[in-house]
PAVOLUM-346006 format. One record per residue: residue in three letters; y, x, z of N, C-alpha, C in turn. Coordinates in pm, whole numbers. Example, Ala and Ser with C-alpha at 12.3 -4.5 7.8 and 13.67 -1.06 7.14 Angstrom:
BEGIN
aa; n.north; n.east; n.up; ca.north; ca.east; ca.up; c.north; c.east; c.up
ALA; -569; 1319; 780; -450; 1230; 780; -330; 1320; 780
SER; -225; 1285; 708; -106; 1367; 714; 3; 1290; 787
//
This chain:
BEGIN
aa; n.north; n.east; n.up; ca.north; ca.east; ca.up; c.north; c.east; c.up
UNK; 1319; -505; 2141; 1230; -427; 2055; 1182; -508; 1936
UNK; 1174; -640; 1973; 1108; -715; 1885; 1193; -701; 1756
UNK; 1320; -755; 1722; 1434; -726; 1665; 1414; -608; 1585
UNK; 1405; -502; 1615; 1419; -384; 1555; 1361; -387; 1408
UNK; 1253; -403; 1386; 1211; -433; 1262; 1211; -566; 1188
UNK; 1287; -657; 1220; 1329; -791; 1149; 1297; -778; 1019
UNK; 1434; -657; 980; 1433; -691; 879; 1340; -600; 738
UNK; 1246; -555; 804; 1157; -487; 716; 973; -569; 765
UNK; 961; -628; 877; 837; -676; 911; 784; -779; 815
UNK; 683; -814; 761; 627; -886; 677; 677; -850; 505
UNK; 746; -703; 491; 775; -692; 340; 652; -540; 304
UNK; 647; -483; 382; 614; -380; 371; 482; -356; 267
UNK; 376; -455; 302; 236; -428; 238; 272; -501; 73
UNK; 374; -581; 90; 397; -658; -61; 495; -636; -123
UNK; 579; -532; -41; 704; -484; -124; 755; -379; -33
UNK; 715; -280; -92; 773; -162; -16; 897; -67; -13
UNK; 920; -79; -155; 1082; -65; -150; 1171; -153; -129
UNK; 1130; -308; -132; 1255; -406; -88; 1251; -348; 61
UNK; 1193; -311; 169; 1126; -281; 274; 1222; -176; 342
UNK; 1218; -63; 211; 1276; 46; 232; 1445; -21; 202
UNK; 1483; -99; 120; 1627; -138; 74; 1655; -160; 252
UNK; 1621; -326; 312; 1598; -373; 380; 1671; -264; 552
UNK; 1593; -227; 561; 1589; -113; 658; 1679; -37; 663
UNK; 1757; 29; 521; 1845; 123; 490; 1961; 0; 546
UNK; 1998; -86; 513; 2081; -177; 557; 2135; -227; 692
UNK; 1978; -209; 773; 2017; -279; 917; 2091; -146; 986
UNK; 2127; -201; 1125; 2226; -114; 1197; 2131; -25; 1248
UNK; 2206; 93; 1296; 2063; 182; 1352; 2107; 129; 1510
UNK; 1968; 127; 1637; 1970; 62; 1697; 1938; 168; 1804
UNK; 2006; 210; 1907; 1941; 306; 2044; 1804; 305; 2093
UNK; 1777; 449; 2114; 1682; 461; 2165; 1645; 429; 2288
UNK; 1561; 308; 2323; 1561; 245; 2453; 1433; 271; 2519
UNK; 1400; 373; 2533; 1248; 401; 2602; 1255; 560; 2638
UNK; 1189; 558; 2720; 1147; 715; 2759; 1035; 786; 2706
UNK; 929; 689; 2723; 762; 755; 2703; 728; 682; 2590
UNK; 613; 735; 2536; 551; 672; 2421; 360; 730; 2450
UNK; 301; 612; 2412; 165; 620; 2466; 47; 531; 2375
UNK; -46; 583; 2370; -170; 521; 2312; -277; 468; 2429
UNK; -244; 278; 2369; -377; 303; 2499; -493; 127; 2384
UNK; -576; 118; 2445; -678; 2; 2396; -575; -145; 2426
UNK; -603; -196; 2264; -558; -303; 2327; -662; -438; 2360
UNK; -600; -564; 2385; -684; -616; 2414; -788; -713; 2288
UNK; -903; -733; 2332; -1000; -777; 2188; -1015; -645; 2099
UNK; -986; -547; 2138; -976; -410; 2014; -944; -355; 1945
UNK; -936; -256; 1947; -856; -145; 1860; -813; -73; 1947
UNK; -650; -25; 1896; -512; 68; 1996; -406; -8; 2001
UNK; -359; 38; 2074; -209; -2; 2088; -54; 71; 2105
UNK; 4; 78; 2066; 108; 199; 2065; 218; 117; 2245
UNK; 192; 221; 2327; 329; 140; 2414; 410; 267; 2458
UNK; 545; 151; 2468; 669; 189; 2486; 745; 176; 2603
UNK; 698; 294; 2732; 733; 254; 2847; 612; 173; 2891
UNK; 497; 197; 2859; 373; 121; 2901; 368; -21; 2822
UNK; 465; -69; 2794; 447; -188; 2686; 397; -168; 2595
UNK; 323; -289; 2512; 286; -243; 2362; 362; -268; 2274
UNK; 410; -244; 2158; 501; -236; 2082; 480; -428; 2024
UNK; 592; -509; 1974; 502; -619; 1913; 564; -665; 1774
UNK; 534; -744; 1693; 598; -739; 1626; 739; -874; 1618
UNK; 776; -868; 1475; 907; -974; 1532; 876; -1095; 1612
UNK; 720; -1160; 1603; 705; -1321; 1623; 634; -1271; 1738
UNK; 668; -1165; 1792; 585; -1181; 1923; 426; -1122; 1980
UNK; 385; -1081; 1826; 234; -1044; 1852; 221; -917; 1850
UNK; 95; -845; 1938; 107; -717; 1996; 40; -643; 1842
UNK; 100; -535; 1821; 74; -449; 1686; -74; -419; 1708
UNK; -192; -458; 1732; -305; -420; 1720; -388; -319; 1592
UNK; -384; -213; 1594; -444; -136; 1504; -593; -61; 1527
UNK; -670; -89; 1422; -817; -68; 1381; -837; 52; 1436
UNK; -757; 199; 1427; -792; 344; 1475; -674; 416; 1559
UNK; -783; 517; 1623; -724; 570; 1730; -628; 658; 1645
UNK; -635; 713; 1551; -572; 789; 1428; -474; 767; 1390
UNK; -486; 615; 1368; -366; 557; 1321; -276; 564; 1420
UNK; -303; 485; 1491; -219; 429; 1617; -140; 591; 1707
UNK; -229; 693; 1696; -144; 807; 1686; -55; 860; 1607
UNK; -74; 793; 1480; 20; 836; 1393; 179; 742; 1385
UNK; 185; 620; 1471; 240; 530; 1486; 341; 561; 1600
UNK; 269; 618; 1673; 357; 695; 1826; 372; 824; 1793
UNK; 369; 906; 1682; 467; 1005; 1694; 559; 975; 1620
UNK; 603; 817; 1566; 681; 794; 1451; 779; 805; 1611
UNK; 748; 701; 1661; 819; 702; 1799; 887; 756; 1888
UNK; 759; 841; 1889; 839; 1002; 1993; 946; 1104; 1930
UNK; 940; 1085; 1755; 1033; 1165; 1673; 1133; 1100; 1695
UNK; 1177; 1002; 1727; 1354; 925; 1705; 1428; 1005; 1815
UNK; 1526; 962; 1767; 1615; 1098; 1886; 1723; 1001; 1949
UNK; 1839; 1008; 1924; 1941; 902; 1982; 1901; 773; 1955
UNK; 1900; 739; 1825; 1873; 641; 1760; 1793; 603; 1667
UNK; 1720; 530; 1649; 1576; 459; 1555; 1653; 435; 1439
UNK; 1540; 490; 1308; 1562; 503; 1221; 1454; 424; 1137
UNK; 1413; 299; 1086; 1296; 310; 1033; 1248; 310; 925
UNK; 1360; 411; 821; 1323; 471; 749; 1223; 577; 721
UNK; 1253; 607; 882; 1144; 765; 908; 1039; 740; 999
UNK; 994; 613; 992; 873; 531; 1068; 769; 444; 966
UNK; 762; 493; 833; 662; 407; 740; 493; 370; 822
UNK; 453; 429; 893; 346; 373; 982; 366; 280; 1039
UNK; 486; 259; 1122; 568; 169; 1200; 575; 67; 1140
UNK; 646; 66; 1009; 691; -55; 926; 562; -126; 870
UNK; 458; -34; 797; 325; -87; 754; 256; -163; 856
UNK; 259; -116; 992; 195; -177; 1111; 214; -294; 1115
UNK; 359; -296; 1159; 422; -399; 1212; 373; -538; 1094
UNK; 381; -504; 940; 366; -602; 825; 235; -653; 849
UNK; 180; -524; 854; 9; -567; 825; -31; -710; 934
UNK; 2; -685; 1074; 14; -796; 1191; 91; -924; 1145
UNK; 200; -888; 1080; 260; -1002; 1066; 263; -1078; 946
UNK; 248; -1008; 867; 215; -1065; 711; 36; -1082; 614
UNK; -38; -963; 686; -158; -989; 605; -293; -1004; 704
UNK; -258; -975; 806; -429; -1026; 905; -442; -1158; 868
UNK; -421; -1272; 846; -434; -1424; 841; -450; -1442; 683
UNK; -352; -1359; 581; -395; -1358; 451; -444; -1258; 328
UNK; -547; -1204; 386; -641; -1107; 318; -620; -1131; 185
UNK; -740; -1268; 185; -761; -1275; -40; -618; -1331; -34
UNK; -526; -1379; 7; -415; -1363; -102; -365; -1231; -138
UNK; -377; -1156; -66; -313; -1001; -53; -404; -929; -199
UNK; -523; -960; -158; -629; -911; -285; -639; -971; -408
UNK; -574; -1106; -400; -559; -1157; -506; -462; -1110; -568
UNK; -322; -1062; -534; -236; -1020; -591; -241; -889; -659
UNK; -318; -810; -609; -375; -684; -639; -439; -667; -792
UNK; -567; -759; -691; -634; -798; -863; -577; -885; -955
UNK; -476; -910; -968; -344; -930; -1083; -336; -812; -1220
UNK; -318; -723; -1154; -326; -578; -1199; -418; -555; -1287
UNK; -524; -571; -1230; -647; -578; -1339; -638; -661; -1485
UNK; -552; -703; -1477; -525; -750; -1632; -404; -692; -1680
UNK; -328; -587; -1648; -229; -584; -1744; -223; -371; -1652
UNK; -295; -344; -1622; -305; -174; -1562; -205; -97; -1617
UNK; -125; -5; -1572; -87; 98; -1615; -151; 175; -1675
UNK; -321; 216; -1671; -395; 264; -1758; -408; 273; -1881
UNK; -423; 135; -1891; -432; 35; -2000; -373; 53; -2154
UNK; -216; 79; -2104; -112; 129; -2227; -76; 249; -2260
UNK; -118; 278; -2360; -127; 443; -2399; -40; 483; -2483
UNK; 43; 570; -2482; 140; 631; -2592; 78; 712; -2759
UNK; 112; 612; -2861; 59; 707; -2974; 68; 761; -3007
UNK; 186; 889; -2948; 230; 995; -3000; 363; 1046; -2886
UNK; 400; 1191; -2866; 350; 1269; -2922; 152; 1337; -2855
UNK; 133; 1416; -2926; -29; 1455; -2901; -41; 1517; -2770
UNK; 107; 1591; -2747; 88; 1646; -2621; 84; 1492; -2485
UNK; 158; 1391; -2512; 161; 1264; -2419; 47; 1228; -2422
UNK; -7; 1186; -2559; -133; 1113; -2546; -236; 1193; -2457
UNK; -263; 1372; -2491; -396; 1394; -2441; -352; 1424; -2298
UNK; -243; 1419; -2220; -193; 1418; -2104; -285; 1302; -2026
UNK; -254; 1195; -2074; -287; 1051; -2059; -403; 1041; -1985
UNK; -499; 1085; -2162; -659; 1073; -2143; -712; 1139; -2029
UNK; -602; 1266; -2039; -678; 1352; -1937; -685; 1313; -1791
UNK; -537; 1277; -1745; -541; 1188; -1614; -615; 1042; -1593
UNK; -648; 942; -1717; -642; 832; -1696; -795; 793; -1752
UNK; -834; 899; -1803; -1026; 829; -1814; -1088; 873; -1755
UNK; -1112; 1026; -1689; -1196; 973; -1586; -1165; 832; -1481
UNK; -1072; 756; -1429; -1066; 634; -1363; -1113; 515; -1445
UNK; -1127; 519; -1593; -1164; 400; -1699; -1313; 387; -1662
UNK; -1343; 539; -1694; -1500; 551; -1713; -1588; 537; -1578
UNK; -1492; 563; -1439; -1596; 557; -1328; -1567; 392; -1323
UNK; -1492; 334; -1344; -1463; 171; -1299; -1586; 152; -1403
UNK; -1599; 188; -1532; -1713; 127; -1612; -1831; 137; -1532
UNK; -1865; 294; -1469; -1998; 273; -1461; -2051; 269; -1353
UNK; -1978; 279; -1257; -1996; 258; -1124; -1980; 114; -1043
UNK; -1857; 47; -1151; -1798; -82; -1058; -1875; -236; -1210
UNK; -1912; -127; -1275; -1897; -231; -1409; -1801; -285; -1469
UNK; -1707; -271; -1467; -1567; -348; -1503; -1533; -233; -1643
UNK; -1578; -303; -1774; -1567; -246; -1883; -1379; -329; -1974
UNK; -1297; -211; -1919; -1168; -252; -1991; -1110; -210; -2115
UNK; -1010; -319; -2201; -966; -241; -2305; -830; -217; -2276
UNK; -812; -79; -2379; -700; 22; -2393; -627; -64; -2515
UNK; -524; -35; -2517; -398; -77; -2639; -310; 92; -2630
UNK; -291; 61; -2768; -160; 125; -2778; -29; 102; -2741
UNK; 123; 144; -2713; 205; 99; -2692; 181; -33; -2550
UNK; 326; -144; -2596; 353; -186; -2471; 263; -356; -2476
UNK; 224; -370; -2632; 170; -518; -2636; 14; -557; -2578
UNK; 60; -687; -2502; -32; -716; -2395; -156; -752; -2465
UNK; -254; -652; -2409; -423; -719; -2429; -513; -744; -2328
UNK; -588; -877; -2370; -623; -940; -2252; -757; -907; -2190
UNK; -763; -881; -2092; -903; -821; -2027; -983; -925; -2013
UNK; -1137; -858; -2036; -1242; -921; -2048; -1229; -984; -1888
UNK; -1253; -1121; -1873; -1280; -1158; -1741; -1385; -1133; -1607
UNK; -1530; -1061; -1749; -1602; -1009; -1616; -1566; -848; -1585
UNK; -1503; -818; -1695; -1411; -605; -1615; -1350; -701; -1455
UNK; -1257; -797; -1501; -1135; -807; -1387; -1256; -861; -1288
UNK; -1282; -957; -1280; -1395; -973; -1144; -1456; -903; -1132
UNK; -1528; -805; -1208; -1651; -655; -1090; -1525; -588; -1042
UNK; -1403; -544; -1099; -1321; -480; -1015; -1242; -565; -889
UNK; -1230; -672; -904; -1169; -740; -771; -1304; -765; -687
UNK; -1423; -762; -707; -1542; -777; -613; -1529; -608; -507
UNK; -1434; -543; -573; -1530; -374; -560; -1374; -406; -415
UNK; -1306; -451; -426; -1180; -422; -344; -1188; -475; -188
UNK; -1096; -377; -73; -1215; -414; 57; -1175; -528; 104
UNK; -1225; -544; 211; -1205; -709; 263; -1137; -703; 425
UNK; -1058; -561; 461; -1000; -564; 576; -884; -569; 544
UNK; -807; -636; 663; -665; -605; 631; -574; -458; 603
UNK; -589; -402; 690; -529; -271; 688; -571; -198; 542
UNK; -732; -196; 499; -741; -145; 370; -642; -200; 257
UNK; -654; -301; 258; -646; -428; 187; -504; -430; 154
UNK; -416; -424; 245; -264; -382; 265; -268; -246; 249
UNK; -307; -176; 246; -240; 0; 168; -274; 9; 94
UNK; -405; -64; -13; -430; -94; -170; -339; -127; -204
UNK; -271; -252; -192; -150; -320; -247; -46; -222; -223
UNK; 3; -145; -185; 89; -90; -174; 93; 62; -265
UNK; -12; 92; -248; -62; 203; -349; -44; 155; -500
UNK; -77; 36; -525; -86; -20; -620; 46; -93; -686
UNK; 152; -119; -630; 242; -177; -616; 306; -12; -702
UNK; 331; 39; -613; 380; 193; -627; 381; 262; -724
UNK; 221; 250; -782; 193; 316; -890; 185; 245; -1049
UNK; 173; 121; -1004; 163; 10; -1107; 31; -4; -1167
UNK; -62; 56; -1085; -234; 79; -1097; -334; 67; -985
UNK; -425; -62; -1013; -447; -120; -917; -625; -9; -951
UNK; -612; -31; -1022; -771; 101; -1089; -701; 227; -988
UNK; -590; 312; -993; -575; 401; -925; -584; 403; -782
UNK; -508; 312; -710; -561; 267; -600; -660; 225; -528
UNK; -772; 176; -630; -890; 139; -578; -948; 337; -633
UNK; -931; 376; -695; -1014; 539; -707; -981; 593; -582
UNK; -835; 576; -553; -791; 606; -428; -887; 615; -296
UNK; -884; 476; -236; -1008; 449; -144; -1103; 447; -162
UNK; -1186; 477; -279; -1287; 511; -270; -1338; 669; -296
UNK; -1274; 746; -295; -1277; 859; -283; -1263; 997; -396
UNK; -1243; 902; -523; -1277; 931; -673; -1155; 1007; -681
UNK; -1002; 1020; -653; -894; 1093; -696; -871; 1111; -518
UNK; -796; 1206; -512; -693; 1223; -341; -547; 1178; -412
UNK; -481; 1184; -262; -307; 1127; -281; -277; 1198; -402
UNK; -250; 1318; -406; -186; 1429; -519; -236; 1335; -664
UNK; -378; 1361; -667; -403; 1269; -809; -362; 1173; -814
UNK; -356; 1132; -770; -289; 943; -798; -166; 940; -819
UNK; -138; 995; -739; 30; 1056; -757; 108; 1092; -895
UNK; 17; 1201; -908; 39; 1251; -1051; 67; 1203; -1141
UNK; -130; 1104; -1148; -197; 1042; -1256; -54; 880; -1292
UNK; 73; 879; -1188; 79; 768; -1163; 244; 801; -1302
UNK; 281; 940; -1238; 382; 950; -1319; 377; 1104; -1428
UNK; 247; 1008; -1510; 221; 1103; -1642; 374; 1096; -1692
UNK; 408; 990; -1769; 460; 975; -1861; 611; 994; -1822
UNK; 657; 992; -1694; 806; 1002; -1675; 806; 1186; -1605
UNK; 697; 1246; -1593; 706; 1406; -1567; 680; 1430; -1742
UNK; 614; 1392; -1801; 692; 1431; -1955; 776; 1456; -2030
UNK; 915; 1302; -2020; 1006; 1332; -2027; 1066; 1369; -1989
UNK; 1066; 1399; -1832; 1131; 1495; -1758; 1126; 1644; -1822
UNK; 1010; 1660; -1849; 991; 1829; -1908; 1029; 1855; -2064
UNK; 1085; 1730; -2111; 1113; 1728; -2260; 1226; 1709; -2242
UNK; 1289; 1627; -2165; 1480; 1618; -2131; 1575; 1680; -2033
UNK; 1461; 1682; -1948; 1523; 1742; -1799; 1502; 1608; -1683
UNK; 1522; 1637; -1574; 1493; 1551; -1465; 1609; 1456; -1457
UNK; 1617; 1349; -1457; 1715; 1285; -1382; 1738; 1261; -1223
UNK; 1894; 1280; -1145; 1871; 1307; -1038; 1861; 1138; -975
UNK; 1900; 1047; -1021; 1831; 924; -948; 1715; 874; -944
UNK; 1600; 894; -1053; 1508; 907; -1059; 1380; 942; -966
UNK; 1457; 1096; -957; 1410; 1195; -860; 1382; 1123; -740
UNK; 1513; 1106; -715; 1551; 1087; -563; 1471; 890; -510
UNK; 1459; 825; -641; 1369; 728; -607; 1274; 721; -637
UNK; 1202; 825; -680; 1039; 888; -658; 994; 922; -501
UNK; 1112; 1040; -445; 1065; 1063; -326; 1102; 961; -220
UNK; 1179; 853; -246; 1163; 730; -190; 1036; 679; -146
UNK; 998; 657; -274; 841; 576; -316; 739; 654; -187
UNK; 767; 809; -233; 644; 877; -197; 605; 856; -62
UNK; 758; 848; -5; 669; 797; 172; 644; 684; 202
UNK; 639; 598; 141; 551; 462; 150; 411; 500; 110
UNK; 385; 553; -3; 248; 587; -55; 170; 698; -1
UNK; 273; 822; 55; 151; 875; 144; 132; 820; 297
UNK; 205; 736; 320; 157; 652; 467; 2; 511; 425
UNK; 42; 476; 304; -83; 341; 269; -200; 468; 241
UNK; -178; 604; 149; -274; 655; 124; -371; 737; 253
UNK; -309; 778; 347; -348; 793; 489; -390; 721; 495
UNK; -421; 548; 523; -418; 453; 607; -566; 441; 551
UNK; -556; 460; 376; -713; 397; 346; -773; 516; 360
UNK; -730; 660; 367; -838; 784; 385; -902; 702; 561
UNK; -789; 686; 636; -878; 673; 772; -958; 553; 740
UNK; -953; 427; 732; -1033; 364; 710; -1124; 373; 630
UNK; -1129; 439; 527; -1260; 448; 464; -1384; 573; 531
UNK; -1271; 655; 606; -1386; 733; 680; -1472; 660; 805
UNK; -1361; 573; 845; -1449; 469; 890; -1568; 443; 886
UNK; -1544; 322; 769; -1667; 272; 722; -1733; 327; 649
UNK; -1750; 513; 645; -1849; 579; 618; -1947; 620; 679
UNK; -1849; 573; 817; -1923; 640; 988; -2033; 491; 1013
UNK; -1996; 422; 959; -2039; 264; 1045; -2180; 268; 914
UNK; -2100; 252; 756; -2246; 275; 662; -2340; 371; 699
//
């Protein structure tokens, strides 16, 4: 079991399509279990087991997850495989497995990479034309300017086009102060963010300011434009809805956790 996710464990929260490449590659592997079950693991949380085992990851350590929610959502990745495991069609699975093996031990690096973003946003670069792109833009992309201003303090500047301008250093620190400090959050920010190329969107994300759909959207103003001005391209397409199930599995991950720690505030 351990094996099974080799070759996608520890990419997932920091690279989610190498993740998805990764995975598409390995062999598909039989289904070796009968039952699939949620039970407590030990020190806390859930545990997903397989045949009463808990699932673990490659180095051995038991997949421990924060909610009962989750960890349900983890065992029906499970109970869906049929002959053979697929874990393409297990993004809970794969995020799990990373989060254990790649980011419980390194949080602020994970957040540090995040808040990277904060200096160079997808927000940030705005098209000067045509009028219909630009007020597209504004329309998706300031309310997220203006709540980071006045809610998080993090006052950023806009450019035109693609040339880099450098953010004020106290915008980028009130926005990397505002970002959470668990792993599991912490790892589906980055991934949201990764995705969208907006670490401002991802943090609106978990905090409750846009849902998946907006972010979503807000993420591909500018390539559903030219789509509607040229027509769709079909590889494009088809590696959008790639993307999308990585991002609605991290965007789940921070809705449950932040209801969380709405229950605990």
């Amino acid at each position: 079991m351990r094996e099974l996710f080799d070759e996608v464990a520890g990419q997932s929260p920091l690279d989610p399509q190498e993740a998805a490449r990764r995975s598409a590659r390995a062999p598909k592997r039989k289904r070796f279990y009968a039952s699939v079950g949620v039970g407590e693991a030990e020190g806390g949380g859930f545990t997903v087991k397989l045949d009463g085992r808990p699932i673990r990851t490659p180095s051995g350590r038991i997949v421990a997850i924060p909610s009962r929610e989750i960890a349900q959502a983890v065992a029906a990745e499970w109970e869906a495989q049929t002959e053979t495991i697929d874990p393409l069609t297990m993004p809970m699975t794969r995020f799990a497995n990373s989060v254990v093996e790649a980011v419980v031990d390194r949080v602020e690096l994970v957040a540090s990479d995040v808040a990277k973003y904060f200096n160079s946003d997808l927000l940030f670069y705005r098209a000067g034309h045509p009028e219909g792109l630009v007020a597209r833009e504004a329309k998706r992309w300031d309310p997220v300017l203006f709540w980071a201003a006045d809610e998080l303090g993090a006052h950023f500047i806009l450019a035109e086009g693609i040339v880099h301008v450098r953010q004020p250093d106290e915008a980028v620190a009130a926005a990397r102060a505002a970002l959470p400090g668990d792993p599991w959050s912490i790892a589906a920010l980055h991934v949201v963010t990764t995705l969208t190329g907006s670490a401002l969107l991802a943090l609106a994300l978990s905090r409750g300011l846009l849902d998946a759909d907006a972010v979503w959207a807000a993420a591909h103003v500018d390539e559903d434009w030219n789509a509607e001005q040229w027509g769709a391209d079909q590889e494009a397409t088809e590696r959008r809805a790639a993307r999308s199930v990585d991002f609605r599995a991290a965007a789940r991950i921070l809705s449950v956790m932040g209801e969380a720690a709405g229950q605990r505030g």
